[in-house]
C-alpha positions as CSV (number, residue, x, y, z in Angstrom):
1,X,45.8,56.6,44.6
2,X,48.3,56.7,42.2
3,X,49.7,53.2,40.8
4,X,53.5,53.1,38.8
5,X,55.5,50.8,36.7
6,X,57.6,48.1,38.0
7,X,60.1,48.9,35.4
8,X,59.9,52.5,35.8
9,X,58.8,54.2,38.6
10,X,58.7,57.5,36.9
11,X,55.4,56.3,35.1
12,X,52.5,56.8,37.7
13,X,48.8,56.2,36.6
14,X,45.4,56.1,38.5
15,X,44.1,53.1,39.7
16,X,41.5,53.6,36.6
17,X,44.2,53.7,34.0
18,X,46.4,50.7,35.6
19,X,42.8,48.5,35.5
20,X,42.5,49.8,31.6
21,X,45.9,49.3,30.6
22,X,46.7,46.0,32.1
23,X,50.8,46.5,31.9
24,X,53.1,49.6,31.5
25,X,54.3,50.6,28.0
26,X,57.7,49.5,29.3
27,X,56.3,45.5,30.6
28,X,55.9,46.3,34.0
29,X,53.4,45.4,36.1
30,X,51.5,48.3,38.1
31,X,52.3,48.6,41.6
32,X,50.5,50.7,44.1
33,X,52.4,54.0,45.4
34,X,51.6,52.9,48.9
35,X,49.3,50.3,50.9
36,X,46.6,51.4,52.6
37,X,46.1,50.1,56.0
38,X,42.7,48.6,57.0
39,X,41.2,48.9,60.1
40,X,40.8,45.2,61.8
41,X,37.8,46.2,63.8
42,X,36.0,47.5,60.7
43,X,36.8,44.6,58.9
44,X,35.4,42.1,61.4
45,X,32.2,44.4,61.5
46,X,31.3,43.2,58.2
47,X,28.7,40.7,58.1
48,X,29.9,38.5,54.7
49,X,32.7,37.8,52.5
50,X,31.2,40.1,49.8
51,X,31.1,43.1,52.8
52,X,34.9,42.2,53.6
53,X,36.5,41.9,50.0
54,X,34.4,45.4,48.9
55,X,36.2,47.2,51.9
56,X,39.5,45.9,51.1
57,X,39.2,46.6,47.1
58,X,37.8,50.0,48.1
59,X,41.5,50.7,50.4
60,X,42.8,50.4,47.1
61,X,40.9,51.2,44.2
62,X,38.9,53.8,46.3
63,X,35.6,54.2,45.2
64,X,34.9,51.6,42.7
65,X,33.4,49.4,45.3
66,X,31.2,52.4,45.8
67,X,30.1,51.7,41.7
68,X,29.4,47.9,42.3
69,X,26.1,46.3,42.0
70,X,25.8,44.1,45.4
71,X,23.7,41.0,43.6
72,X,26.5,40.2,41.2
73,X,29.4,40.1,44.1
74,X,26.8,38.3,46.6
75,X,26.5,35.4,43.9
76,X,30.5,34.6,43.9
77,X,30.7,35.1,47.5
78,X,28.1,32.6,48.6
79,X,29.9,30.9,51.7
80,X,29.3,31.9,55.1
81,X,32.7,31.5,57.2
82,X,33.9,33.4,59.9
83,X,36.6,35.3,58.4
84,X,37.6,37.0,62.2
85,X,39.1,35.8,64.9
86,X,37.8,36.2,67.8
């Protein structure tokens, strides 16, 4: 997925390269060139906050959930709600 400039949409980078940067050369912020849709059923299917936010990140910045250790995310995810309704 391919992020551009606020300020210039001429200036596309990869989601790597928006993360690195931080703003465009020009002050803009980085916007993605589309949003992805998530799937509610999938979401509901996972069993904790850390599951959720690692499938939503990875719509978006596709494949650096994949990189993720899961100890680190489970210790700033620690409460149990029900994040579905049913």
């Amino acid at each position: 997925m391919q992020f551009f400039s606020t300020r210039n949409a001429g200036s596309r980078v990869s989601a790597a390269q928006a993360i690195v940067q931080g703003l465009s050369s020009e002050g803009g912020l980085f916007v993605p060139e589309s949003f992805p849709q998530a799937d509610l059923k999938t979401a509901c299917e996972k069993g904790s906050y850390a599951e959720l936010a690692a499938y939503v990140l990875g719509l978006v910045l596709p494949g650096l959930c994949l990189r993720l250790p899961k100890r680190p995310m489970a210790r700033r995810f620690r409460a149990k709600q029900d994040i579905c309704m049913r």
